[in-house]
PDB file of N, CA, C and O in Angstrom:
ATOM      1  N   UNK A   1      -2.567 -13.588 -15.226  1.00  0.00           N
ATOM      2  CA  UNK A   1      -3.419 -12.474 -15.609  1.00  0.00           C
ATOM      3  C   UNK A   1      -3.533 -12.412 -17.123  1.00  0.00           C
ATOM      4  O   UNK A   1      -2.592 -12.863 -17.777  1.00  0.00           O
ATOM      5  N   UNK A   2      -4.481 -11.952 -17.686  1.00  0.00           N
ATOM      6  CA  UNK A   2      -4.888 -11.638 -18.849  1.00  0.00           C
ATOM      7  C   UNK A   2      -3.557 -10.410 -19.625  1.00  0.00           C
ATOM      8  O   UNK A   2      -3.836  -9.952 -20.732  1.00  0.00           O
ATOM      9  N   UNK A   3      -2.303 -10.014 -19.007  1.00  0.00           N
ATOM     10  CA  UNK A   3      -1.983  -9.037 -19.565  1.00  0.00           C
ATOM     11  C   UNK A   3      -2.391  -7.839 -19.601  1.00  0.00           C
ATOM     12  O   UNK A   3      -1.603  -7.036 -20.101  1.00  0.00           O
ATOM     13  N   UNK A   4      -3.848  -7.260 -19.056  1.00  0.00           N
ATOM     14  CA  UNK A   4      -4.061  -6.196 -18.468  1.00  0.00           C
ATOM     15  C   UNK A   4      -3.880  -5.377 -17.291  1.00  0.00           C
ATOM     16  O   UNK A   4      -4.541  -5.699 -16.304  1.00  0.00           O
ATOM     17  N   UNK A   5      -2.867  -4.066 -17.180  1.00  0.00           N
ATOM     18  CA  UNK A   5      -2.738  -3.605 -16.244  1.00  0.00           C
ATOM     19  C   UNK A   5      -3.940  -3.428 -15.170  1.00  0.00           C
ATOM     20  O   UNK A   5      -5.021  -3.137 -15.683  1.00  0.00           O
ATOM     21  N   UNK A   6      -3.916  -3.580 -13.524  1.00  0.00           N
ATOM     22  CA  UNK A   6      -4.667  -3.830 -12.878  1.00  0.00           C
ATOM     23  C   UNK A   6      -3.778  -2.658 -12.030  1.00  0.00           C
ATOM     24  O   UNK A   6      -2.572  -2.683 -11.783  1.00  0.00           O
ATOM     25  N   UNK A   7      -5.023  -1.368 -11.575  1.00  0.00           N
ATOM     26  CA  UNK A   7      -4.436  -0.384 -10.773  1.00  0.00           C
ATOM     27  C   UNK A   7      -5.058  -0.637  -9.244  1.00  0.00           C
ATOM     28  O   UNK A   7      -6.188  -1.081  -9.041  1.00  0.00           O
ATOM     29  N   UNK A   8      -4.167  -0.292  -8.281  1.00  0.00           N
ATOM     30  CA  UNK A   8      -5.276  -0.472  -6.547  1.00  0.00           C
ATOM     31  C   UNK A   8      -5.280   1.296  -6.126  1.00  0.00           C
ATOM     32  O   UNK A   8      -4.316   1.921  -5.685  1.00  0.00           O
ATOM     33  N   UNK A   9      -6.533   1.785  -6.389  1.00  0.00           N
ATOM     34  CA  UNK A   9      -6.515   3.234  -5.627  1.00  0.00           C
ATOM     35  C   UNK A   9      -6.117   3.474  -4.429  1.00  0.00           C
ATOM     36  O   UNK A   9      -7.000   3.302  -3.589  1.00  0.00           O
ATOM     37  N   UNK A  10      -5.059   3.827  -4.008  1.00  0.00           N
ATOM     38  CA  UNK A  10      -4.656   3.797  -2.480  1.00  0.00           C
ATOM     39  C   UNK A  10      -4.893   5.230  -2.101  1.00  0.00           C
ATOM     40  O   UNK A  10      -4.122   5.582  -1.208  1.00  0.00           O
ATOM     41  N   UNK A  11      -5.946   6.419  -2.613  1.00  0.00           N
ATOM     42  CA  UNK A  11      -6.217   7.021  -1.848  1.00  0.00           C
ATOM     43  C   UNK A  11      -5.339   8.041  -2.057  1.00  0.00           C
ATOM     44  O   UNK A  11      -4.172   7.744  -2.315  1.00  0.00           O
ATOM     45  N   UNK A  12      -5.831   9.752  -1.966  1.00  0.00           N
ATOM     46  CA  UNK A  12      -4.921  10.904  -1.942  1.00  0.00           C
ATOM     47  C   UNK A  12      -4.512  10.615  -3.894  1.00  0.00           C
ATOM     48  O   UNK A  12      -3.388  10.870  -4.325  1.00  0.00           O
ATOM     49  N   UNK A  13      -5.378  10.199  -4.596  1.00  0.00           N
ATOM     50  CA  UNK A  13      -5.147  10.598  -6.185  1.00  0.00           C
ATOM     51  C   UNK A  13      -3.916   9.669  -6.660  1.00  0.00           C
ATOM     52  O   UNK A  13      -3.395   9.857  -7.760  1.00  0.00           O
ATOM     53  N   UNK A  14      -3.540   8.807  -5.910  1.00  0.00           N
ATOM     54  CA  UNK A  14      -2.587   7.674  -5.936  1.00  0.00           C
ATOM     55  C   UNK A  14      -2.966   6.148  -6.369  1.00  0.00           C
ATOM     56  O   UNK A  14      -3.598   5.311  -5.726  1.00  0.00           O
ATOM     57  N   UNK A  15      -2.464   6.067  -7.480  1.00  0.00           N
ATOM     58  CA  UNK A  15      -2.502   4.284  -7.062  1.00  0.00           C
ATOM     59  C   UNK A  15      -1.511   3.681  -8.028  1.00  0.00           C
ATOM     60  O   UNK A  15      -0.823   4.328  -8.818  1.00  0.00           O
ATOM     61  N   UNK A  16      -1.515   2.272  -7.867  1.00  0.00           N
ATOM     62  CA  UNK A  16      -0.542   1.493  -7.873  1.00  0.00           C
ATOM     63  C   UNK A  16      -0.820   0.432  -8.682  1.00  0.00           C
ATOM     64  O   UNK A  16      -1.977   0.017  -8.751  1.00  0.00           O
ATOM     65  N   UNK A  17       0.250  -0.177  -9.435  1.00  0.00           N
ATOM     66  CA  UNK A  17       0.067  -1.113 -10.347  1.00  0.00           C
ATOM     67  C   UNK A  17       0.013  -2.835  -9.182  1.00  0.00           C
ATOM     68  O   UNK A  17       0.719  -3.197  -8.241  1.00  0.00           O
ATOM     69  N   UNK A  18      -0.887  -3.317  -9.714  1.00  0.00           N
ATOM     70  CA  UNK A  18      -1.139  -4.855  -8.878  1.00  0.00           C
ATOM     71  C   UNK A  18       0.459  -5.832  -8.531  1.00  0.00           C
ATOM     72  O   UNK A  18       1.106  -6.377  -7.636  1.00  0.00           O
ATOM     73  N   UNK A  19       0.429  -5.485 -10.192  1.00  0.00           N
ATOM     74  CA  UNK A  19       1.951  -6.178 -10.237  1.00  0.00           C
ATOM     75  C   UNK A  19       3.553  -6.040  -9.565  1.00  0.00           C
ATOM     76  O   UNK A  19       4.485  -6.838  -9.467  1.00  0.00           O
ATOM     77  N   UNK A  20       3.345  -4.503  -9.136  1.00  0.00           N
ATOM     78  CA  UNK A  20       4.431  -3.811  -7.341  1.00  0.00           C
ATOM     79  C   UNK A  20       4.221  -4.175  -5.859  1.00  0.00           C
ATOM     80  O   UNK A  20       4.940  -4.118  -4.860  1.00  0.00           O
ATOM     81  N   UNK A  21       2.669  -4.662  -6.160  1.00  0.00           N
ATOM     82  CA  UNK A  21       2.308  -4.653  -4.932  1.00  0.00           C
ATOM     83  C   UNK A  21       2.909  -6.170  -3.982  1.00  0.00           C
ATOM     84  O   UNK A  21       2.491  -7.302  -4.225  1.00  0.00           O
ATOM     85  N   UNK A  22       3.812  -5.886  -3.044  1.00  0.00           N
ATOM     86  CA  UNK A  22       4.251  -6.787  -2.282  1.00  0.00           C
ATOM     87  C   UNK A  22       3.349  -7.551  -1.147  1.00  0.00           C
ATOM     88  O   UNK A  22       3.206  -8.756  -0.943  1.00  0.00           O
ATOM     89  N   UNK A  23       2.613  -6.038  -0.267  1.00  0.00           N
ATOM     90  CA  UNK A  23       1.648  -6.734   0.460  1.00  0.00           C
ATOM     91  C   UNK A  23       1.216  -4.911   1.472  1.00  0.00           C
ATOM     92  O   UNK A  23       1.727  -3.852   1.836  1.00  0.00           O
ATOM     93  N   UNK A  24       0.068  -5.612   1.469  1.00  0.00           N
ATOM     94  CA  UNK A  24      -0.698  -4.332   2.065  1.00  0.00           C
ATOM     95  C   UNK A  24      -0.730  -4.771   3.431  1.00  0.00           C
ATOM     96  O   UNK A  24      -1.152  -5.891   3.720  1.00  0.00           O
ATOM     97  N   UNK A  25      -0.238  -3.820   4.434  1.00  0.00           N
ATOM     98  CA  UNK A  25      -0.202  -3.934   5.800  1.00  0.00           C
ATOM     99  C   UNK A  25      -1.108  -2.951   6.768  1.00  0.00           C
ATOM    100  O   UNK A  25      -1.414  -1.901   6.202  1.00  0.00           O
ATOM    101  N   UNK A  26      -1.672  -3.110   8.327  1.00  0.00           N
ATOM    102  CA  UNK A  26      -1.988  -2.953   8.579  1.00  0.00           C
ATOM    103  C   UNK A  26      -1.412  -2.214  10.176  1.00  0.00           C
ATOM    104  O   UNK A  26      -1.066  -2.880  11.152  1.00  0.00           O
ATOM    105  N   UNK A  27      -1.435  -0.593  10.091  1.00  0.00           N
ATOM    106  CA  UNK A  27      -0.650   0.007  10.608  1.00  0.00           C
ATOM    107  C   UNK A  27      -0.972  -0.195  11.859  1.00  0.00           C
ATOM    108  O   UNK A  27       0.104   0.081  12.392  1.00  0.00           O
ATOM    109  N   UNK A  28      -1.783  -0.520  12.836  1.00  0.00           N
ATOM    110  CA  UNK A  28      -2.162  -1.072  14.207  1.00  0.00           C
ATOM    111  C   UNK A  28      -1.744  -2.050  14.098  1.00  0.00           C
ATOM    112  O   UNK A  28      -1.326  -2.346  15.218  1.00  0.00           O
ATOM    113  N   UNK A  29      -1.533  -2.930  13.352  1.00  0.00           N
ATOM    114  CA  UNK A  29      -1.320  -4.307  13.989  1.00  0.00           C
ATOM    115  C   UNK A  29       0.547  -4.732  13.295  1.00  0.00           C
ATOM    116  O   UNK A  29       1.150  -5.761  13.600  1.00  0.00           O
ATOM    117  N   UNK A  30       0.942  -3.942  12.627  1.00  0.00           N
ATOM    118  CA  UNK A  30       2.470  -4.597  12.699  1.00  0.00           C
ATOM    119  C   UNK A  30       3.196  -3.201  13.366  1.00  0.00           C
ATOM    120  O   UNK A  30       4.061  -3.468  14.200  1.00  0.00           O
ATOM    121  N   UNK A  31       3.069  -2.417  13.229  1.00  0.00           N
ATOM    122  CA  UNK A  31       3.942  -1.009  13.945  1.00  0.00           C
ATOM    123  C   UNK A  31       4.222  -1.075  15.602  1.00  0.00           C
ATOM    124  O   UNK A  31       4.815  -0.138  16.137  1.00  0.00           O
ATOM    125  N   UNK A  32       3.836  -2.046  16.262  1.00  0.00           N
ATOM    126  CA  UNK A  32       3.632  -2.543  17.593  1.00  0.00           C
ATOM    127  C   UNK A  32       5.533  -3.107  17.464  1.00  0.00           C
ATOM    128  O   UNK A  32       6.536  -2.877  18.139  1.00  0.00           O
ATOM    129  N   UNK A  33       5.247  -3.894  16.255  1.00  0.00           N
ATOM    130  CA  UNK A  33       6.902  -4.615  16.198  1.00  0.00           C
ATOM    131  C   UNK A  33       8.177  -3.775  16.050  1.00  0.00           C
ATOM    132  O   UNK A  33       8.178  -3.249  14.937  1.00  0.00           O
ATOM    133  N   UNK A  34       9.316  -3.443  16.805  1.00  0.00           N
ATOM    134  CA  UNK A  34      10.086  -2.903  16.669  1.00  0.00           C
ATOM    135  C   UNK A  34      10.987  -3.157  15.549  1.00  0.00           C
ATOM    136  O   UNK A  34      12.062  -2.558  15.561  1.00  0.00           O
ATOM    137  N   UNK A  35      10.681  -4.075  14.428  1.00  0.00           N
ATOM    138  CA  UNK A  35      11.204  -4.526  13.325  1.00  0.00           C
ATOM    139  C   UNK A  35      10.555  -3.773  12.012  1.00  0.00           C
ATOM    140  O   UNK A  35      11.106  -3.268  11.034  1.00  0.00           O
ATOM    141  N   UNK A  36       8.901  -3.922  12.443  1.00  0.00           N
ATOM    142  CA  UNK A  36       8.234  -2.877  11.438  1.00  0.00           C
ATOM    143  C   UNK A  36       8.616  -1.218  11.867  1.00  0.00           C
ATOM    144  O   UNK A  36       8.666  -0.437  10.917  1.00  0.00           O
ATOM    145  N   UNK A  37       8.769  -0.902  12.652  1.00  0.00           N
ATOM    146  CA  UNK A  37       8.789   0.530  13.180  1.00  0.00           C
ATOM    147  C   UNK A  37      10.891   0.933  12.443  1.00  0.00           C
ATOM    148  O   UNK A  37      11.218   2.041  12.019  1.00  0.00           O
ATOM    149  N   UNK A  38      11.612   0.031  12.497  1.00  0.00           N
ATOM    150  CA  UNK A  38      12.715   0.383  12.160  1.00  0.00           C
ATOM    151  C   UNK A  38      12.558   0.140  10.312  1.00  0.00           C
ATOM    152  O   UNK A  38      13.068   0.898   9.487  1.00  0.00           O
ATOM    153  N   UNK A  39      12.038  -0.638  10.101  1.00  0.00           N
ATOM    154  CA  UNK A  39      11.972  -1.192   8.686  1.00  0.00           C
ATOM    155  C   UNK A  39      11.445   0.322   8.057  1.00  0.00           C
ATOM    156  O   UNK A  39      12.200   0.827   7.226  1.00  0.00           O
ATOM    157  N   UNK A  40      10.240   1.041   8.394  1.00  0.00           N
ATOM    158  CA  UNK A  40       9.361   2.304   8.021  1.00  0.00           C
ATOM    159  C   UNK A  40      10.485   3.356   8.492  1.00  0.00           C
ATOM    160  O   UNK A  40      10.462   4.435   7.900  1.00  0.00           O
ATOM    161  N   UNK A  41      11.299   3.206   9.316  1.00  0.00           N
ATOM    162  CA  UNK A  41      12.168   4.339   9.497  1.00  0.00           C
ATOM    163  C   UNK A  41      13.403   4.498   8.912  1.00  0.00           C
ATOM    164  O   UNK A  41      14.044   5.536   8.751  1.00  0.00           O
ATOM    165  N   UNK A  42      13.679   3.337   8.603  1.00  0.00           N
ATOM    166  CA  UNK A  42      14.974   3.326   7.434  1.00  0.00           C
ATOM    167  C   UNK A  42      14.364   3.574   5.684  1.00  0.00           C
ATOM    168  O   UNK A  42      15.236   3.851   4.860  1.00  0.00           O
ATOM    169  N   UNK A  43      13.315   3.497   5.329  1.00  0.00           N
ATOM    170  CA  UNK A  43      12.469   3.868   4.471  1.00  0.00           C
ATOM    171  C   UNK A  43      12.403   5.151   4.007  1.00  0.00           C
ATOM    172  O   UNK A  43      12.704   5.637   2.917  1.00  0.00           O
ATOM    173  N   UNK A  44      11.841   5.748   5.286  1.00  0.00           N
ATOM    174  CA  UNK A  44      11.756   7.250   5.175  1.00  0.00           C
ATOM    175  C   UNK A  44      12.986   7.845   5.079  1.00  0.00           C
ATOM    176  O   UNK A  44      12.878   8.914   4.479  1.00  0.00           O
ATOM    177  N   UNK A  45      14.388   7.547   5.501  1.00  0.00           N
ATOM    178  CA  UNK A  45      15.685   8.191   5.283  1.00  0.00           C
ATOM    179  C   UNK A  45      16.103   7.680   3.868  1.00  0.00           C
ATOM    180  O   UNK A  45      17.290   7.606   3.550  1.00  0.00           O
ATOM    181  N   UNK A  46      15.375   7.432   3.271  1.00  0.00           N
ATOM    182  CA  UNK A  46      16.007   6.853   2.459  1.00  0.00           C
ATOM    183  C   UNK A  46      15.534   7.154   1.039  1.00  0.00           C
ATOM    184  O   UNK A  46      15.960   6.809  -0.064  1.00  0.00           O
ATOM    185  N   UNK A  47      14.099   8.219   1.592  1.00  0.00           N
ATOM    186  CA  UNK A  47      12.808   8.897   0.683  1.00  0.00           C
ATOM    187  C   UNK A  47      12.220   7.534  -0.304  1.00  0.00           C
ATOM    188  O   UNK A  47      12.080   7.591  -1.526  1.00  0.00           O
ATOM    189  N   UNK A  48      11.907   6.250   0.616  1.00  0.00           N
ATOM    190  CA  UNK A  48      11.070   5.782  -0.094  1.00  0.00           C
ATOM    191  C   UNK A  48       9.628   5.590   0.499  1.00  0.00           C
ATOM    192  O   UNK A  48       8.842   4.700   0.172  1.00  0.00           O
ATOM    193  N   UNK A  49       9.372   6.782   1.619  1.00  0.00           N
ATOM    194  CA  UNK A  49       7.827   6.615   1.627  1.00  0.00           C
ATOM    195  C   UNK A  49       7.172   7.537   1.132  1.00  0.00           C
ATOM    196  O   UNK A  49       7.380   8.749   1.085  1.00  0.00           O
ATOM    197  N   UNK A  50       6.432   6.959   0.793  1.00  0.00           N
ATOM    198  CA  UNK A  50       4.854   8.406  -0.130  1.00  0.00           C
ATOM    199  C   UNK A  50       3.784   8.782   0.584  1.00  0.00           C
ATOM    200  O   UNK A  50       2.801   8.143   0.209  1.00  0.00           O
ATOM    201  N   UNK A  51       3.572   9.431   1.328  1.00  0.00           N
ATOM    202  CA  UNK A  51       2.228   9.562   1.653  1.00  0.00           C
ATOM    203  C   UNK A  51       1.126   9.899   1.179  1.00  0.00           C
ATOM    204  O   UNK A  51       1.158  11.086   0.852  1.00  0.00           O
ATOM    205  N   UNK A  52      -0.405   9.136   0.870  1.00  0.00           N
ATOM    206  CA  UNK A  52      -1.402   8.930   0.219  1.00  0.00           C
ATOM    207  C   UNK A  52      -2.508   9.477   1.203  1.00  0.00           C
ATOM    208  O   UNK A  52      -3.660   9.747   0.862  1.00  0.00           O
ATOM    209  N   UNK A  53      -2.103   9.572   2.196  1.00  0.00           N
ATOM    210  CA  UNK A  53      -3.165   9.567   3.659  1.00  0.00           C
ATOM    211  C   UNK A  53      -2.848  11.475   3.779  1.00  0.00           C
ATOM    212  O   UNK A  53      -1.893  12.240   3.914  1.00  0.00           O
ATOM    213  N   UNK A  54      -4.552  11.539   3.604  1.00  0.00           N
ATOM    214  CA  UNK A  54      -4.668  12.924   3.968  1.00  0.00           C
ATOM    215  C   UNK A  54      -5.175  13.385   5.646  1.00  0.00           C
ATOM    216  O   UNK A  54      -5.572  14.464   6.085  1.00  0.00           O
ATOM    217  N   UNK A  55      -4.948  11.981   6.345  1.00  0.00           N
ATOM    218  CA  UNK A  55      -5.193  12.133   8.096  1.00  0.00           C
ATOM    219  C   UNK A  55      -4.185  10.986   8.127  1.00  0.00           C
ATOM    220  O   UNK A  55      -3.541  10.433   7.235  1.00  0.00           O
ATOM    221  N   UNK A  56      -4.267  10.796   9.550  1.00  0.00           N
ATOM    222  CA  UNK A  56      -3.409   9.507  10.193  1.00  0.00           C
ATOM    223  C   UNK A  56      -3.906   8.057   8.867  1.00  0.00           C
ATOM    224  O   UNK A  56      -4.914   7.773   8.221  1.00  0.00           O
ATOM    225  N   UNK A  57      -2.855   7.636   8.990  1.00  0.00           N
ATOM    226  CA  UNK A  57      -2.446   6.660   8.212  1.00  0.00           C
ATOM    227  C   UNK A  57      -3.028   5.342   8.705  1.00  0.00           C
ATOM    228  O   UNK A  57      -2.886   5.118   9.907  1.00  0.00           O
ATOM    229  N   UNK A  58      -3.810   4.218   7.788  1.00  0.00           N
ATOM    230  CA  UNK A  58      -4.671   3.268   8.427  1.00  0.00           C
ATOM    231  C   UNK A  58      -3.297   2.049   8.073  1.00  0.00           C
ATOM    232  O   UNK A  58      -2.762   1.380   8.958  1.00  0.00           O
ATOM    233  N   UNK A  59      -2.954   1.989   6.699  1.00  0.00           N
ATOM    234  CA  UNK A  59      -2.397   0.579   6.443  1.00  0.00           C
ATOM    235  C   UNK A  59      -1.221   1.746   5.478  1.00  0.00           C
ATOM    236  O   UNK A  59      -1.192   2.942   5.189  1.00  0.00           O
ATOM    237  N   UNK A  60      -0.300   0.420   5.231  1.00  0.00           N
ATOM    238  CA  UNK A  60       0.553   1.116   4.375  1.00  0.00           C
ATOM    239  C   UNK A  60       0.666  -0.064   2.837  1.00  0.00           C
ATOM    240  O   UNK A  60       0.567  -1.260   3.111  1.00  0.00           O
ATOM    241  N   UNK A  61       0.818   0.226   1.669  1.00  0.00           N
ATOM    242  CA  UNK A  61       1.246  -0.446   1.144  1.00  0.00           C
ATOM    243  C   UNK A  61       2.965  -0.922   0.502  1.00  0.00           C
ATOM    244  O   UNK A  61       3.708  -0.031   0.091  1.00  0.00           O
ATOM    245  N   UNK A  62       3.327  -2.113   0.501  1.00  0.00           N
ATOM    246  CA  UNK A  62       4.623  -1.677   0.376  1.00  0.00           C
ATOM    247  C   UNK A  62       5.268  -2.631  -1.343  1.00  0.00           C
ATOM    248  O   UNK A  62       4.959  -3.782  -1.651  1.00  0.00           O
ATOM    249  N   UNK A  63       6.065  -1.801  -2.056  1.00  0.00           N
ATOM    250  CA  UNK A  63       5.883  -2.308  -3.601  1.00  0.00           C
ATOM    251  C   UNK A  63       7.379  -2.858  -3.508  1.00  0.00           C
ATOM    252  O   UNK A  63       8.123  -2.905  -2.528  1.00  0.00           O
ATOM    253  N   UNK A  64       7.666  -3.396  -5.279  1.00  0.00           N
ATOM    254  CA  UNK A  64       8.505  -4.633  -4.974  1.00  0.00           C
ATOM    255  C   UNK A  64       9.845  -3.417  -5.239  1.00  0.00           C
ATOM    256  O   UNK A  64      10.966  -3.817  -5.554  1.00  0.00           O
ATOM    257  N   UNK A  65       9.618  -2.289  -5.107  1.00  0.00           N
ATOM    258  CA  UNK A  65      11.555  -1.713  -5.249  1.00  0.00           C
ATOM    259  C   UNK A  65      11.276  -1.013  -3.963  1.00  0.00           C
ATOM    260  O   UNK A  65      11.761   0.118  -3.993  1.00  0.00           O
ATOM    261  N   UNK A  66      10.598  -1.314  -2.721  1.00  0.00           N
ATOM    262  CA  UNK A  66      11.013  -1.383  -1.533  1.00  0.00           C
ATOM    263  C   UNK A  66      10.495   0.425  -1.151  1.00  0.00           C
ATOM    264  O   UNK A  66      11.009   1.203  -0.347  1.00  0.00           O
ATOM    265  N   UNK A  67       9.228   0.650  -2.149  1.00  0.00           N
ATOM    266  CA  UNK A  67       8.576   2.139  -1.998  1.00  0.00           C
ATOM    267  C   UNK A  67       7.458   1.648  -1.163  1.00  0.00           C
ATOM    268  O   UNK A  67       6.974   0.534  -1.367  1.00  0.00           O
ATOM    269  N   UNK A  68       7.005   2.481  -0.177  1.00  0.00           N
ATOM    270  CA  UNK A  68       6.153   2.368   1.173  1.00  0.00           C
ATOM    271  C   UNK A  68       5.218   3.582   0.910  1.00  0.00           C
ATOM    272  O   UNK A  68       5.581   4.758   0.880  1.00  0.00           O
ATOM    273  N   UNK A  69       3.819   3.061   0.704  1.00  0.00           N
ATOM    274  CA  UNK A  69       2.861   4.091  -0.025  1.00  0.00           C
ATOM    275  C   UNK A  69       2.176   4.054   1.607  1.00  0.00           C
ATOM    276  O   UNK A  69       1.879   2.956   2.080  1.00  0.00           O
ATOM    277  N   UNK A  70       1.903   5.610   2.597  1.00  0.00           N
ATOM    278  CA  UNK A  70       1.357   5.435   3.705  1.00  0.00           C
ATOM    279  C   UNK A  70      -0.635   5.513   3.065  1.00  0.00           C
ATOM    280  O   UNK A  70      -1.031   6.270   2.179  1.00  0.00           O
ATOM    281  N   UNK A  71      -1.126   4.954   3.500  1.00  0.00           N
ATOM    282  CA  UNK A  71      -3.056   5.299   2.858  1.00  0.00           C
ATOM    283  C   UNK A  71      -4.108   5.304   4.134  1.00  0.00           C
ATOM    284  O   UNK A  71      -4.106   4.501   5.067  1.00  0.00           O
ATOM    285  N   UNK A  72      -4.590   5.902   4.026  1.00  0.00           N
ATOM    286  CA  UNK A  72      -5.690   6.061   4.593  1.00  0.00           C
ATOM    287  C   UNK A  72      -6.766   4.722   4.723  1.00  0.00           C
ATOM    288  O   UNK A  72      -6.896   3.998   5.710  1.00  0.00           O
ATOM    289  N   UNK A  73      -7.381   4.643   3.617  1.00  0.00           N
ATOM    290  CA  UNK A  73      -8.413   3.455   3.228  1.00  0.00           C
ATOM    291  C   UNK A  73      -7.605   2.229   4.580  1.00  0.00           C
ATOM    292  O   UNK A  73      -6.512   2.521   5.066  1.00  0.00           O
ATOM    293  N   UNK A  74      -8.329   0.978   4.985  1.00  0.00           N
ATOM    294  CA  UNK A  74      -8.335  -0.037   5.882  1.00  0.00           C
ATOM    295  C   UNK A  74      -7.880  -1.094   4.440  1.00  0.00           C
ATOM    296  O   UNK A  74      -8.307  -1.099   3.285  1.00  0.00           O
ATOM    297  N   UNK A  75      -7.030  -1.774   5.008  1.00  0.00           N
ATOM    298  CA  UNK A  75      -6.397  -2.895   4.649  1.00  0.00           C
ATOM    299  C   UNK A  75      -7.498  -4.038   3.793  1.00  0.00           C
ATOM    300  O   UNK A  75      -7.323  -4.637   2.732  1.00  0.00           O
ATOM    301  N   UNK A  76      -8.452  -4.039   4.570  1.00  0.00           N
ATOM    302  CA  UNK A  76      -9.336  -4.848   4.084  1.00  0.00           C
ATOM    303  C   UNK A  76     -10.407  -4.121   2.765  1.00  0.00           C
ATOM    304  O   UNK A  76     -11.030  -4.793   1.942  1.00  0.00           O
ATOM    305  N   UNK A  77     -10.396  -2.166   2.877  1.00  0.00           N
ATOM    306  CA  UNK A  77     -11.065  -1.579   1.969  1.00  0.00           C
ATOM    307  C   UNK A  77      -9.828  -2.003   0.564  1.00  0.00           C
ATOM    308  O   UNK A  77     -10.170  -2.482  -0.517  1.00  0.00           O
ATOM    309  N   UNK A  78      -8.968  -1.803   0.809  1.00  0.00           N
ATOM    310  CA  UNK A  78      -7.977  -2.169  -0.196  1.00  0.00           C
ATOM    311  C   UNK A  78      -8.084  -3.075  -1.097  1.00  0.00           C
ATOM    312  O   UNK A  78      -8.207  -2.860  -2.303  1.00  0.00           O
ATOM    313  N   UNK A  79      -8.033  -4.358  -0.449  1.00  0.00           N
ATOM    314  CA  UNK A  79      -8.059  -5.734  -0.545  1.00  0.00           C
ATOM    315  C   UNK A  79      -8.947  -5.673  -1.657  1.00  0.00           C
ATOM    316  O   UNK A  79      -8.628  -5.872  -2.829  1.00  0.00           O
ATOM    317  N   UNK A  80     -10.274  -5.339  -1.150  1.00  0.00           N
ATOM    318  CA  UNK A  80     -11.497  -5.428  -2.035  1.00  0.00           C
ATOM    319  C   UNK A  80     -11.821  -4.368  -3.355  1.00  0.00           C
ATOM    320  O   UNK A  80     -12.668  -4.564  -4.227  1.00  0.00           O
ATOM    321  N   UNK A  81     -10.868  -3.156  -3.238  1.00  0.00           N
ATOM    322  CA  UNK A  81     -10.883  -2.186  -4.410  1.00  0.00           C
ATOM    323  C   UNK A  81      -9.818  -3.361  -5.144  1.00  0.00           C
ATOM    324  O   UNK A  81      -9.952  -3.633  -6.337  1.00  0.00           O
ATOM    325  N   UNK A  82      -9.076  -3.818  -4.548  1.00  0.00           N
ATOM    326  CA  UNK A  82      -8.184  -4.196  -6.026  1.00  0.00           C
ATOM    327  C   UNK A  82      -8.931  -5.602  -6.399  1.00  0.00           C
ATOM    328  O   UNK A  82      -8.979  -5.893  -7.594  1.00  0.00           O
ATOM    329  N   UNK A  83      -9.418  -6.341  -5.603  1.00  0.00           N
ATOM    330  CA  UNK A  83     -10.150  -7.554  -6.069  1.00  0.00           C
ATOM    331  C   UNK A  83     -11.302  -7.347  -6.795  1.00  0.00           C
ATOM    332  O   UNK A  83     -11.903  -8.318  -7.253  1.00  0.00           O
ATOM    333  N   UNK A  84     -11.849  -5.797  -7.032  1.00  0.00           N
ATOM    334  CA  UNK A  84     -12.951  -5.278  -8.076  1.00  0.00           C
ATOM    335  C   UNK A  84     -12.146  -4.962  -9.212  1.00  0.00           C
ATOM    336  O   UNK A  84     -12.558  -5.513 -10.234  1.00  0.00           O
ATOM    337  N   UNK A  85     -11.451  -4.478  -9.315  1.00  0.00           N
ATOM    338  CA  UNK A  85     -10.214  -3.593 -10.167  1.00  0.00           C
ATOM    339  C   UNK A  85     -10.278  -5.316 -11.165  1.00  0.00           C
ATOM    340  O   UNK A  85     -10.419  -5.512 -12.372  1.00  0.00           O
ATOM    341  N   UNK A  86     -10.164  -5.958 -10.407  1.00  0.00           N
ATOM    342  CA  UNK A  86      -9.412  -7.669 -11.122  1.00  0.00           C
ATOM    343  C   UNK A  86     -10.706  -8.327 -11.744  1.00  0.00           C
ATOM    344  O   UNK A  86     -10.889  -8.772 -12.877  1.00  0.00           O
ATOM    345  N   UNK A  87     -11.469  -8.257 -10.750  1.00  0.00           N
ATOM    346  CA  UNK A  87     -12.776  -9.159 -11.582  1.00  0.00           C
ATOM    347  C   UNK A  87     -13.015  -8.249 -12.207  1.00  0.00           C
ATOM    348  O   UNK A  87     -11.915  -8.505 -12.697  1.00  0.00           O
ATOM    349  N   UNK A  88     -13.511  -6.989 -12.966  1.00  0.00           N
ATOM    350  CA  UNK A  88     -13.499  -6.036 -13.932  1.00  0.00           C
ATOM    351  C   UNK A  88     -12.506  -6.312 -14.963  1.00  0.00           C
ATOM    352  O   UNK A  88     -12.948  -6.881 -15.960  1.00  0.00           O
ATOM    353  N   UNK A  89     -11.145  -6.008 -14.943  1.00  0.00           N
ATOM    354  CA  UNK A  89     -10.465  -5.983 -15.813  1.00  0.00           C
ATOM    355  C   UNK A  89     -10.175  -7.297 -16.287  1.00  0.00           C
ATOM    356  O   UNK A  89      -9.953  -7.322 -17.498  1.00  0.00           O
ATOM    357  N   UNK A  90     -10.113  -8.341 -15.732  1.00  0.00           N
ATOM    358  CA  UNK A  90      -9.712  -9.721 -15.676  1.00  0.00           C
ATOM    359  C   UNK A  90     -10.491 -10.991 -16.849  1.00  0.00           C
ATOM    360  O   UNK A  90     -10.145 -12.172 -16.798  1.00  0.00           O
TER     361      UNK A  90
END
């Protein structure tokens, strides 16, 4: 990267530096796994989730000191706010 901070709006007045971001997940399709469902529940005891989602929660993002941002926006709306965020700032 150019050295310019790169933010991803995750929604609910929140967002996140590019450089935390571990990987944006998709709450229908891994919460099925009893590995993701314990992983998000040891999280929350542990007060590292945030919630961003002002209804049910679409994807979650999760950063590199193991903070779990819940968002609204679709995994793939994500994807593409921060891949604008990059070709802009970049």
């Amino acid at each position: 990267m150019s050295g310019r901070v790169v933010y991803l709006d995750v929604g609910g007045s929140a967002a996140v530096e590019d450089e935390r971001i571990v990987g944006v997940f998709d709450m229908d399709n891994t919460t099925w796994s009893y590995l993701t469902r314990d992983f998000l529940a040891r999280a929350e005891q542990r007060g590292l989730v945030k919630n961003a989602a002002e209804d049910l929660p679409r994807s979650f993002v999760l950063c590199a000191d193991e903070t779990v941002i819940l968002t609204q926006p679709s995994t793939g709306t994500l994807v593409r706010r921060l891949e604008n965020q990059e070709r802009t700032n970049g």
